[in-house]
N, CA, C and O atoms as a printed pandas DataFrame, in Angstrom:
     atom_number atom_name residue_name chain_id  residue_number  x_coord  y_coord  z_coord
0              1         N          UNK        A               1   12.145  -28.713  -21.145
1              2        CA          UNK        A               1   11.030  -27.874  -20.739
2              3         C          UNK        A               1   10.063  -27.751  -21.914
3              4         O          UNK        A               1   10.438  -27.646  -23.082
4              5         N          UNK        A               2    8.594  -27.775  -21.455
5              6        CA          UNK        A               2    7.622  -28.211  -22.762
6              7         C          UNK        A               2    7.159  -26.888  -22.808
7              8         O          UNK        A               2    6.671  -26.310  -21.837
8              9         N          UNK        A               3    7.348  -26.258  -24.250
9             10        CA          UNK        A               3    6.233  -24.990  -24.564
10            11         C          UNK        A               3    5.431  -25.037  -23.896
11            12         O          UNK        A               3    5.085  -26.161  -23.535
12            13         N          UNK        A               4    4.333  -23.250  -23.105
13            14        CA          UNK        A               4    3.783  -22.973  -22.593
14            15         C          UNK        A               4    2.671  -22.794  -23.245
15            16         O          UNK        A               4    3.248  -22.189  -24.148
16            17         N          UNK        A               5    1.395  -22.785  -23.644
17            18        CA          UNK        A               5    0.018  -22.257  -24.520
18            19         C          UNK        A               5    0.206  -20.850  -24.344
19            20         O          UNK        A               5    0.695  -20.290  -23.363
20            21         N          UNK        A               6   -0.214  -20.362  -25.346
21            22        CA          UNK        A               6    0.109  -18.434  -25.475
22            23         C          UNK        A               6   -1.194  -18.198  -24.284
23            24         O          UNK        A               6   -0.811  -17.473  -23.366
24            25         N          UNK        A               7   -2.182  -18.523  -24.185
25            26        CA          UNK        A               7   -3.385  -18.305  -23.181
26            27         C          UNK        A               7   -2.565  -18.098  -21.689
27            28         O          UNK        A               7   -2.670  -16.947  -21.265
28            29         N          UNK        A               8   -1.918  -18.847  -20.989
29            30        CA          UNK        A               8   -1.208  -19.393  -20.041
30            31         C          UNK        A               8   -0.068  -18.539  -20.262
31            32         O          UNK        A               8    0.519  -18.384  -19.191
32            33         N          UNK        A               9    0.507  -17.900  -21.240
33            34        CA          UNK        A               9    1.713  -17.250  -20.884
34            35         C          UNK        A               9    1.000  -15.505  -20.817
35            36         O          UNK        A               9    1.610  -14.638  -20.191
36            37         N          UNK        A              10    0.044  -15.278  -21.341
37            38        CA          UNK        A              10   -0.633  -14.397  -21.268
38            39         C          UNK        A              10   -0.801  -14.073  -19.903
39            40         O          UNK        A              10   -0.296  -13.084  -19.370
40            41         N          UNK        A              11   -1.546  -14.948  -19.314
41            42        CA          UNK        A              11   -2.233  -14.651  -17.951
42            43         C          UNK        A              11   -1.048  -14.372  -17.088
43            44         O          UNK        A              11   -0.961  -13.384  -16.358
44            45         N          UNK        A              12   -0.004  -15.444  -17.233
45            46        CA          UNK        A              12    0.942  -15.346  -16.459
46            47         C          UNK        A              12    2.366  -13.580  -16.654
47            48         O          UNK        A              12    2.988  -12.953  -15.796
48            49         N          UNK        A              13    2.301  -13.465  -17.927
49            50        CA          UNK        A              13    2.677  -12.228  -18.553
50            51         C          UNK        A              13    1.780  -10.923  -17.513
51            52         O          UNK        A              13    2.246  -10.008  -16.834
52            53         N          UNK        A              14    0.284  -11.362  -17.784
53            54        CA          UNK        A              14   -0.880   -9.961  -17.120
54            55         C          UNK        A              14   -0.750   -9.635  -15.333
55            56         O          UNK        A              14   -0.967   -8.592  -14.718
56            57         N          UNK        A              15   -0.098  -11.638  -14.613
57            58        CA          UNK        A              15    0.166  -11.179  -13.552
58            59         C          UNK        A              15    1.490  -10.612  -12.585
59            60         O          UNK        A              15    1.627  -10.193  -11.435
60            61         N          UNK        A              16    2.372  -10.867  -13.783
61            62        CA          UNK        A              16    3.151   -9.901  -13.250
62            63         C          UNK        A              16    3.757   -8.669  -13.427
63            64         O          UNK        A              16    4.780   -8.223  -12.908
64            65         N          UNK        A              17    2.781   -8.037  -14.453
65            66        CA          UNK        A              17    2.785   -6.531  -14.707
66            67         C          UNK        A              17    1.769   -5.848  -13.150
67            68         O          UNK        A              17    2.115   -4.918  -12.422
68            69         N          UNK        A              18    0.339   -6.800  -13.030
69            70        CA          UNK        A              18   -0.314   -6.946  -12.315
70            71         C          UNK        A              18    0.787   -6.127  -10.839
71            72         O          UNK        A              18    0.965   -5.004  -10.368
72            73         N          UNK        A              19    1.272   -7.538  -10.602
73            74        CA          UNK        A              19    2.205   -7.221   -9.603
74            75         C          UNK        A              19    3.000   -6.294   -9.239
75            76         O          UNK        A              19    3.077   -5.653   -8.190
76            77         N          UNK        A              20    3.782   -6.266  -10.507
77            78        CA          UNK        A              20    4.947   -4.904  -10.589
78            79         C          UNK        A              20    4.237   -3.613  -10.502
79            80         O          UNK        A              20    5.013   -2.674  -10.327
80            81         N          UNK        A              21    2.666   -3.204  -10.591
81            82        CA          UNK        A              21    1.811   -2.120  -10.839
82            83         C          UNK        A              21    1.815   -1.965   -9.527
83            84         O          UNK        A              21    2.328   -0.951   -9.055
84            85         N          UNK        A              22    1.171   -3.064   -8.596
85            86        CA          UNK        A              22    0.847   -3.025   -7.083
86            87         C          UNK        A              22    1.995   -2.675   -6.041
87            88         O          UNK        A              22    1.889   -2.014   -5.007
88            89         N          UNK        A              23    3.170   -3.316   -6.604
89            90        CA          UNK        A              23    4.643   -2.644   -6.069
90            91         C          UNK        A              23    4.855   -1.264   -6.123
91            92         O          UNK        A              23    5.162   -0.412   -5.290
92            93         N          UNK        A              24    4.592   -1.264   -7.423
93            94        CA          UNK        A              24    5.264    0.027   -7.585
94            95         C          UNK        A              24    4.203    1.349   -6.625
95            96         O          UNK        A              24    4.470    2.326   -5.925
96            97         N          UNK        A              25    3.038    0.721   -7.067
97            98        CA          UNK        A              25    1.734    2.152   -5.863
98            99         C          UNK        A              25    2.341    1.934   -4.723
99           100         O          UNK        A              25    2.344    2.915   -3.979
100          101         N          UNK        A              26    2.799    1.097   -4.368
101          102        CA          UNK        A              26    3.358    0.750   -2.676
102          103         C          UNK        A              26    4.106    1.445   -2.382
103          104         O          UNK        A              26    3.958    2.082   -1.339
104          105         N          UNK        A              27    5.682    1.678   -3.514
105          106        CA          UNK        A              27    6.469    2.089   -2.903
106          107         C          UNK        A              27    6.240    3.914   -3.075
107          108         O          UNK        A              27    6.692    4.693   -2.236
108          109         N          UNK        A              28    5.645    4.262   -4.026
109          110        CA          UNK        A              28    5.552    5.526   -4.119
110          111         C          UNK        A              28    4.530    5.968   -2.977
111          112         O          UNK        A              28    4.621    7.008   -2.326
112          113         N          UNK        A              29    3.658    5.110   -2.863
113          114        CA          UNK        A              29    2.623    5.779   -0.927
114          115         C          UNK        A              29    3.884    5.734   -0.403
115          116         O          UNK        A              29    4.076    6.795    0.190
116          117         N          UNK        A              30    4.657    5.149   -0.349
117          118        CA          UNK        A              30    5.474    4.890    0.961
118          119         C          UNK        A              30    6.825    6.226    0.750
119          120         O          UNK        A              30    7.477    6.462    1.767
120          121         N          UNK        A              31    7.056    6.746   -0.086
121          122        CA          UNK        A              31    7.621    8.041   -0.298
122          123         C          UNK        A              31    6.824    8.959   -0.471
123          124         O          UNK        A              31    7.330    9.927    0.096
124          125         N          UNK        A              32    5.765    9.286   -0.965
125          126        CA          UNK        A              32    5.006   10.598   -0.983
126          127         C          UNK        A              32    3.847   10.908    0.465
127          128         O          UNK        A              32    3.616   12.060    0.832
128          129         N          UNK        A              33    3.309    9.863    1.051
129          130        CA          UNK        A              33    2.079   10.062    1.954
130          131         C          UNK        A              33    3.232   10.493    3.438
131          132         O          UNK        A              33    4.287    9.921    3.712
132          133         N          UNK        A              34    2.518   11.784    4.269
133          134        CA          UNK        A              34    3.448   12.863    4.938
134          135         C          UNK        A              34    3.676   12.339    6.310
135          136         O          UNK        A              34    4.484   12.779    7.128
136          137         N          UNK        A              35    2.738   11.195    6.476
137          138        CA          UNK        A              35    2.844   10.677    8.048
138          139         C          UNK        A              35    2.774    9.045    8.451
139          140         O          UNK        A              35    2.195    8.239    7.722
140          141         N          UNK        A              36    3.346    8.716    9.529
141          142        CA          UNK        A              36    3.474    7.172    9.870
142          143         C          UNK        A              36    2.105    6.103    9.602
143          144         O          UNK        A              36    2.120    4.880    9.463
144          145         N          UNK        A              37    1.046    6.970    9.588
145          146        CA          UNK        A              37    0.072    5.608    9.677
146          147         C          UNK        A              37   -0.957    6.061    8.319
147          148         O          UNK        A              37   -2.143    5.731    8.287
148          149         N          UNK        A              38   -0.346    6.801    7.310
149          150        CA          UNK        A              38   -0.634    6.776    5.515
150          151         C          UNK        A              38    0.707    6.328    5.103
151          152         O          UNK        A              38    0.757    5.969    3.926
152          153         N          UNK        A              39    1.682    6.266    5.695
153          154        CA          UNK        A              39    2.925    5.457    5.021
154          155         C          UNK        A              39    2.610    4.101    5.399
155          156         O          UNK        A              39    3.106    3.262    4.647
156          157         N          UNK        A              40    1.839    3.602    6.472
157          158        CA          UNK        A              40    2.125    2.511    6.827
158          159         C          UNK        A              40    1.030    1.785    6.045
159          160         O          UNK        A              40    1.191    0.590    5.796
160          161         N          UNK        A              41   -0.301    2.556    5.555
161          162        CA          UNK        A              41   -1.198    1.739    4.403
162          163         C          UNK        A              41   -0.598    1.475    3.390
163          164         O          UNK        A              41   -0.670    0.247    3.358
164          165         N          UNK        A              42    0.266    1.970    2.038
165          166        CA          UNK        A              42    0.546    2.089    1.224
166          167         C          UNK        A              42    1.655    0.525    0.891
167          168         O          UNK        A              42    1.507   -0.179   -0.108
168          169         N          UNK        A              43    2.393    0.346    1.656
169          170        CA          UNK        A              43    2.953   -0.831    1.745
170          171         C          UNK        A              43    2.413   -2.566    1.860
171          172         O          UNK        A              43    2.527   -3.654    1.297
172          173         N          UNK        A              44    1.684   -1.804    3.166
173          174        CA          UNK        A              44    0.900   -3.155    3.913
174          175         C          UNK        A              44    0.153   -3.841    2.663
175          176         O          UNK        A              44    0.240   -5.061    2.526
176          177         N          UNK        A              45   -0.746   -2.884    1.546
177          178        CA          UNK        A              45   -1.485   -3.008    0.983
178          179         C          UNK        A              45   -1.490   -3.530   -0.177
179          180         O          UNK        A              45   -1.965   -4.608   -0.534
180          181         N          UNK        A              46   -0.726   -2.415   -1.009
181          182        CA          UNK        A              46   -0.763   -2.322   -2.480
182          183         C          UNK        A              46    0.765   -3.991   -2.379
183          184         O          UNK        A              46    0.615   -5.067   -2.957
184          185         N          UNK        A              47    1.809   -3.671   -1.641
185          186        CA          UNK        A              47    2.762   -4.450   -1.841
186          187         C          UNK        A              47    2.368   -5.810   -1.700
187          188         O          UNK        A              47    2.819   -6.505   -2.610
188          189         N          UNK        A              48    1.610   -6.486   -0.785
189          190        CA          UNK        A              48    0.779   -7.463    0.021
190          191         C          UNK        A              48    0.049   -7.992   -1.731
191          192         O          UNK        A              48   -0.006   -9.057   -2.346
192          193         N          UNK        A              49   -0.328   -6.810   -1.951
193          194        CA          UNK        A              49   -1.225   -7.375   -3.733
194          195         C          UNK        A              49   -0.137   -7.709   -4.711
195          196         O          UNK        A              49   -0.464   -8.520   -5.578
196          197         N          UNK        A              50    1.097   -7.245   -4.748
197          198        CA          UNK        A              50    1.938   -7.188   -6.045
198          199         C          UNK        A              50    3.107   -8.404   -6.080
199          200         O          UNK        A              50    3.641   -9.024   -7.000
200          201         N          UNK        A              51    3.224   -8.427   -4.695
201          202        CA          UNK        A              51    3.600   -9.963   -4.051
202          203         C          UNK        A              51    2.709  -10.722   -4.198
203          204         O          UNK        A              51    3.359  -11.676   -4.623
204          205         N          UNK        A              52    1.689  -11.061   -4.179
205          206        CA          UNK        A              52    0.662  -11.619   -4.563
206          207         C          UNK        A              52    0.538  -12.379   -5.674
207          208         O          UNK        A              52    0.570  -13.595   -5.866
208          209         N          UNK        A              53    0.400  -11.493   -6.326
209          210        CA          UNK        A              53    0.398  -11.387   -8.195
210          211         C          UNK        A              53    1.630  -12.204   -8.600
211          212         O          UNK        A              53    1.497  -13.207   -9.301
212          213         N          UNK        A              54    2.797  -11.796   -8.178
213          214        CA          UNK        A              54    3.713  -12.521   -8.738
214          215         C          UNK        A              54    4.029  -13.771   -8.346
215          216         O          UNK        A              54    4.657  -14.583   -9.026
216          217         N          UNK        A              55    3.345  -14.042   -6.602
217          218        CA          UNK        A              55    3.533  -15.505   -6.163
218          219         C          UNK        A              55    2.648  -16.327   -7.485
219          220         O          UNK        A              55    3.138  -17.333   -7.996
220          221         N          UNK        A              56    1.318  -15.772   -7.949
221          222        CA          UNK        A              56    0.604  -16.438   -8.354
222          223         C          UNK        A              56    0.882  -16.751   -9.890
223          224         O          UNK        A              56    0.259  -17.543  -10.597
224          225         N          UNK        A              57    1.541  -16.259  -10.105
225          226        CA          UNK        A              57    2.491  -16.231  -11.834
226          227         C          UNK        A              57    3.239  -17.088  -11.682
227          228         O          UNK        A              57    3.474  -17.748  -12.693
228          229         N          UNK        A              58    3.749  -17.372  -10.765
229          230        CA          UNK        A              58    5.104  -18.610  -10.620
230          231         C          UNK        A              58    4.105  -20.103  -10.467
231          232         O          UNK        A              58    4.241  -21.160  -11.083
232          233         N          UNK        A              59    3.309  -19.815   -9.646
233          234        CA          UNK        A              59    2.445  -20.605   -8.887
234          235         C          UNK        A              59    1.462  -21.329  -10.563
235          236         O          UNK        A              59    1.107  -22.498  -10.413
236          237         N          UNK        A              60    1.136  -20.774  -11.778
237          238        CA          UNK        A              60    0.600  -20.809  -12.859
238          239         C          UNK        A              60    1.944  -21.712  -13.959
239          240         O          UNK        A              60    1.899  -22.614  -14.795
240          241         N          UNK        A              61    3.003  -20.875  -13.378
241          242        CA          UNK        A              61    4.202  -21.783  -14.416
242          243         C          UNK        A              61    4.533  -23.402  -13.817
243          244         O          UNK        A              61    4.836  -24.447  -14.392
244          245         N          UNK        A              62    4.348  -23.100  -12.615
245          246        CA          UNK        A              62    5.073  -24.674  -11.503
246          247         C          UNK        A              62    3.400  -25.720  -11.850
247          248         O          UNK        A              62    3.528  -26.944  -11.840
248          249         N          UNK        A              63    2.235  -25.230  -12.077
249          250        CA          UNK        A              63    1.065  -26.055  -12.342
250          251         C          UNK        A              63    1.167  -26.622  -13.590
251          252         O          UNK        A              63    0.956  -27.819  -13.786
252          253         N          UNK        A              64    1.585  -25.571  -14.740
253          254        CA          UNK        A              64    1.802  -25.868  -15.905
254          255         C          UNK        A              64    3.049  -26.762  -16.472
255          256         O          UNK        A              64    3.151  -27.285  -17.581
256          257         N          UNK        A              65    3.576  -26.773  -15.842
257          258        CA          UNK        A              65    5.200  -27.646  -15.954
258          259         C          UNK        A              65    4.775  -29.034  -14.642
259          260         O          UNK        A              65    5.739  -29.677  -14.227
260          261         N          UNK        A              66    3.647  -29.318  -14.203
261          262        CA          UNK        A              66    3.800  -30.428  -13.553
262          263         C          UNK        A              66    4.164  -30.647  -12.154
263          264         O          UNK        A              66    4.176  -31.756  -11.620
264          265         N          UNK        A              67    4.452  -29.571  -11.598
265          266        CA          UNK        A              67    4.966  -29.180  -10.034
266          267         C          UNK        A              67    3.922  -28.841   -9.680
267          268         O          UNK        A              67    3.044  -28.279  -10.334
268          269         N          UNK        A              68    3.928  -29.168   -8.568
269          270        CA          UNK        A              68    3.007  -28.933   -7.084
270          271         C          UNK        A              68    2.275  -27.545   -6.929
271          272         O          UNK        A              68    1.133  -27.095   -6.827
272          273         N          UNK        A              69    3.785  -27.062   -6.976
273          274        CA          UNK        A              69    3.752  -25.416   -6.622
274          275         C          UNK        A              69    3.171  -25.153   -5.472
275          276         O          UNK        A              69    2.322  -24.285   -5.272
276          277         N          UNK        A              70    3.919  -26.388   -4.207
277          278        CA          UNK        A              70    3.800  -26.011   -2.413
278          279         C          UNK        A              70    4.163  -24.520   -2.363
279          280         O          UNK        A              70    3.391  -23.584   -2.156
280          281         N          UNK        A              71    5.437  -24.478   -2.586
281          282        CA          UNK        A              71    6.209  -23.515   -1.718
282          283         C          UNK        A              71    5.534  -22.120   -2.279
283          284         O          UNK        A              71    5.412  -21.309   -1.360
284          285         N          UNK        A              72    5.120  -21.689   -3.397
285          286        CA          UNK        A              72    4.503  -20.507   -3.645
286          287         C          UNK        A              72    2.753  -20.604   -3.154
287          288         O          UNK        A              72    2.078  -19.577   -3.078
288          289         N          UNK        A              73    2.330  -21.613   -2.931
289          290        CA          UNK        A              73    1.075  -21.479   -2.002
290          291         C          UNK        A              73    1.741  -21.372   -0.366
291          292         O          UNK        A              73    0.974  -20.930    0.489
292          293         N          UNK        A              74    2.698  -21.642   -0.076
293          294        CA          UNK        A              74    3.131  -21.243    1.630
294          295         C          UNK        A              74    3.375  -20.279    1.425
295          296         O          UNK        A              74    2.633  -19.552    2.086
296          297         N          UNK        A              75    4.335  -19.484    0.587
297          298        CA          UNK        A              75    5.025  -18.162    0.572
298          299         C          UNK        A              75    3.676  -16.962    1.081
299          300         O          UNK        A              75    3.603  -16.256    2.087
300          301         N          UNK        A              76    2.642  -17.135   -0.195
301          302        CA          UNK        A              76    1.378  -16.640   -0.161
302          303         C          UNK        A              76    0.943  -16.614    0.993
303          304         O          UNK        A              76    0.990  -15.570    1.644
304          305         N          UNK        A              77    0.474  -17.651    1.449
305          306        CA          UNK        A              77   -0.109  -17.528    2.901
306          307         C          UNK        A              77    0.525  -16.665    3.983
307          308         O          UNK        A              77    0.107  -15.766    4.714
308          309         N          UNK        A              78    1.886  -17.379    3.779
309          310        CA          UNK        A              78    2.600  -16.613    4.944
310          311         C          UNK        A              78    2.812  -15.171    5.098
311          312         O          UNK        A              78    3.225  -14.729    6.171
312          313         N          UNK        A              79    2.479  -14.165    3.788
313          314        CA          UNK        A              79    2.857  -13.344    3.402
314          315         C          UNK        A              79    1.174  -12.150    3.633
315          316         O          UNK        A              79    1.203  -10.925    3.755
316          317         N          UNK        A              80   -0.023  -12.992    3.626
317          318        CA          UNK        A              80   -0.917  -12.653    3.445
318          319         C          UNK        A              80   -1.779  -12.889    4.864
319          320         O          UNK        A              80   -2.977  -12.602    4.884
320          321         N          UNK        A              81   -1.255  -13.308    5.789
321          322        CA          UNK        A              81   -1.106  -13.704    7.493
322          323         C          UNK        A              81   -0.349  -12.883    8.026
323          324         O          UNK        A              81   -0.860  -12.111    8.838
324          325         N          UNK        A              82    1.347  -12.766    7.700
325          326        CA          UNK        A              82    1.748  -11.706    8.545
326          327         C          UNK        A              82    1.790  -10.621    8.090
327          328         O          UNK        A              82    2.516   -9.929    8.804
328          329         N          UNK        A              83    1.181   -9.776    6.810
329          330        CA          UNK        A              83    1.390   -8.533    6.966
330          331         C          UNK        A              83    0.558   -7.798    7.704
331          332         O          UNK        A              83    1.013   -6.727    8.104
332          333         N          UNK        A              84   -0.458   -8.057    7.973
333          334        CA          UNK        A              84   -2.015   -7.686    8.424
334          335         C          UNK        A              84   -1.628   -7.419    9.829
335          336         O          UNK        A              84   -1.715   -6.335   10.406
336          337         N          UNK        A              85   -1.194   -8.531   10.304
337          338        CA          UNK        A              85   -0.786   -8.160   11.750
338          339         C          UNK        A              85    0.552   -7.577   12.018
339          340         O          UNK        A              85    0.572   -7.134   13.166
340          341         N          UNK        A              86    2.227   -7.326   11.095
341          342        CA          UNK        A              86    2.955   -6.407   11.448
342          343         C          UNK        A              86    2.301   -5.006   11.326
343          344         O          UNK        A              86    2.564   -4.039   12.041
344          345         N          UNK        A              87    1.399   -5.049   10.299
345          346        CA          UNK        A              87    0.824   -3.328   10.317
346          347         C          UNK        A              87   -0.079   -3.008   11.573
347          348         O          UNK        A              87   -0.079   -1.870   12.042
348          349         N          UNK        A              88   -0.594   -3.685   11.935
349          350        CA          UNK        A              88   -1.551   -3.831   13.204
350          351         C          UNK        A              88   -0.686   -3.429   14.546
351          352         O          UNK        A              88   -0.989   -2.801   15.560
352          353         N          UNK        A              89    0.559   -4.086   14.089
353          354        CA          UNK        A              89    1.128   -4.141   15.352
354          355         C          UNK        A              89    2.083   -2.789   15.617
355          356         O          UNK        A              89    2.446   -2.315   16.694
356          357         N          UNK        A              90    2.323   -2.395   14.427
357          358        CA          UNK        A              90    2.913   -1.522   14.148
358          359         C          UNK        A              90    2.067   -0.310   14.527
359          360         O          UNK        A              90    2.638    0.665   15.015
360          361         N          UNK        A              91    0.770   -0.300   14.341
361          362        CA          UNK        A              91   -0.320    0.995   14.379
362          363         C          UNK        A              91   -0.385    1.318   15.848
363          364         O          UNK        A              91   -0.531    2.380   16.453
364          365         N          UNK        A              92   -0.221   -0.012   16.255
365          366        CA          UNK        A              92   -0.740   -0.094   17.791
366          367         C          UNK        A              92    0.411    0.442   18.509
367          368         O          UNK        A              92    0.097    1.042   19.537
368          369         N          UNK        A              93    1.917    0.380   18.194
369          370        CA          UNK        A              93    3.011    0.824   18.920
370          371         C          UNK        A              93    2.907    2.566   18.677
371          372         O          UNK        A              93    3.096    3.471   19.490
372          373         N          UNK        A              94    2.456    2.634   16.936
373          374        CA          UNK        A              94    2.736    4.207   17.086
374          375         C          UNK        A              94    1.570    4.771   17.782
375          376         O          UNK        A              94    1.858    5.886   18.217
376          377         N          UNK        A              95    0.433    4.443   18.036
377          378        CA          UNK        A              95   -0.610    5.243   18.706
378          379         C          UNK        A              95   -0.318    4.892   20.210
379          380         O          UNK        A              95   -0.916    5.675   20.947
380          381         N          UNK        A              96    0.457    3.906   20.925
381          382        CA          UNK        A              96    0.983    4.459   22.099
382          383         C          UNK        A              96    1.891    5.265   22.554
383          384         O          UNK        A              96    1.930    5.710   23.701
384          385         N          UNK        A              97    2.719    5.501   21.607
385          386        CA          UNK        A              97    3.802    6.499   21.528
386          387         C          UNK        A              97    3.028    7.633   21.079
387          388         O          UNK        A              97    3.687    8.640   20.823
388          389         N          UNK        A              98    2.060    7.680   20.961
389          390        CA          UNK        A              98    1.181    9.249   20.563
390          391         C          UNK        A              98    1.913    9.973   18.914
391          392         O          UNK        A              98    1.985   11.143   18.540
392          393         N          UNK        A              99    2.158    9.260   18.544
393          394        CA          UNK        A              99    2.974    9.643   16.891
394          395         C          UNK        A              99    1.636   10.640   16.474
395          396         O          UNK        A              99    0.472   10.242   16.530
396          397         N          UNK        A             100    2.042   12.003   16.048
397          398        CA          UNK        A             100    1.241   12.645   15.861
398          399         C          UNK        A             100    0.512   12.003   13.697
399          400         O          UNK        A             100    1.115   11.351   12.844
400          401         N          UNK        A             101   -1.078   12.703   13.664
401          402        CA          UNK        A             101   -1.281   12.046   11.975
402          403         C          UNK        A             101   -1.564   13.578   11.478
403          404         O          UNK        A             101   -1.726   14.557   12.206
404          405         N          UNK        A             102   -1.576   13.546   10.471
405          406        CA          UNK        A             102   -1.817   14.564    9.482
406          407         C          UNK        A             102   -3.083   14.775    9.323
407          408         O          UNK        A             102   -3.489   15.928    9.468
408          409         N          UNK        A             103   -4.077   13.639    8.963
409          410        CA          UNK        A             103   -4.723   12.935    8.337
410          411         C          UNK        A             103   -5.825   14.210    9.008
411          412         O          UNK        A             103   -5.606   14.645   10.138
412          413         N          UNK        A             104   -6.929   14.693    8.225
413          414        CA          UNK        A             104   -7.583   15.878    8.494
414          415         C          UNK        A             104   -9.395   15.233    8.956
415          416         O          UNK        A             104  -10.207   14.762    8.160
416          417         N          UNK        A             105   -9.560   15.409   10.298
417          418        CA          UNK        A             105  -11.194   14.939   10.699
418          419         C          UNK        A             105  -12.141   15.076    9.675
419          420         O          UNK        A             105  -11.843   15.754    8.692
420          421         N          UNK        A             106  -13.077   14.613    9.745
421          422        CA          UNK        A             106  -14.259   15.247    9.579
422          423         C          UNK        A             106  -14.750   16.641    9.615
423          424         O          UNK        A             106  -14.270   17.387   10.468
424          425         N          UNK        A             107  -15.506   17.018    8.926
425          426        CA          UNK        A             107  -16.641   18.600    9.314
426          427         C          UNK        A             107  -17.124   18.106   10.407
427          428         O          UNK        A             107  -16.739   18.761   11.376
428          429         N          UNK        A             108  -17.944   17.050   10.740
429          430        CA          UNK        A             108  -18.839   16.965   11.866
430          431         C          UNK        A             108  -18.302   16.681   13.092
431          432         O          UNK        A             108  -18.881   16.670   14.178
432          433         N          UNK        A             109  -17.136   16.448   12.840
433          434        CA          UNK        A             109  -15.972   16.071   14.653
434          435         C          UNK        A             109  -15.583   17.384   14.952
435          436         O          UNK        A             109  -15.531   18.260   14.089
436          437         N          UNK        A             110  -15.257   17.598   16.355
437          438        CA          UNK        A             110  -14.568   18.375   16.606
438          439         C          UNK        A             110  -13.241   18.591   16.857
439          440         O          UNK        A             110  -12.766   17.633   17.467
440          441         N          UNK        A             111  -12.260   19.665   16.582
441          442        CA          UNK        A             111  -10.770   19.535   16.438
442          443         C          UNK        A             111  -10.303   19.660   17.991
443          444         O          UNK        A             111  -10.792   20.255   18.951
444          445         N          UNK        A             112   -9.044   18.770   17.813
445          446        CA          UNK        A             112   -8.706   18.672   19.345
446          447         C          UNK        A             112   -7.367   19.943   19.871
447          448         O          UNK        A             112   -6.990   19.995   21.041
């Protein structure tokens, strides 16, 4: 295995603190926010980024060592395709089930 350039281990070092930062906001929305559809941003979102980050750190070492680095451009995709729509799909089941939100209107709406 051929030494990495400190530039390149840098970036790759920045994206997966990057990552581990975006995890970690994820999982704490996902324990502190009081109802189903602010728990259900916090994951979809921040985690979707921190997975991200770290596909793309691997994805920086497999370029730099001479590999392709397919499978962390599929992982990515696949990961960045279906979360969008389990949360979607997910929003859509709890607002037919009438899941009550926390989440406080507007001044200018009226309360129901």
């Amino acid at each position: 295995m051929n030494e990495l350039h400190w530039t390149l281990q840098a970036l790759v070092a920045a994206l997966l603190v990057i990552g581990g930062v975006f995890s970690l906001v994820g999982a704490i929305g996902l324990l502190r926010f009081p109802d189903f559809f602010m728990r259900l941003h916090a994951p979809t979102k921040a985690s979707t980024l921190g997975v991200g980050g770290v596909l793309l750190a691997s994805l920086l070492i497999h370029w730099a060592q001479g590999d392709h680095g397919l499978h962390e451009l599929l992982i990515t995709l696949f990961i960045f395709i279906t979360a969008p729509v389990s949360a979607n799909l997910l929003a859509k089941a709890a607002l037919h089930q009438r899941q009550p939100s926390k989440a406080e209107l507007p001044a200018d709406q009226p309360q129901p």
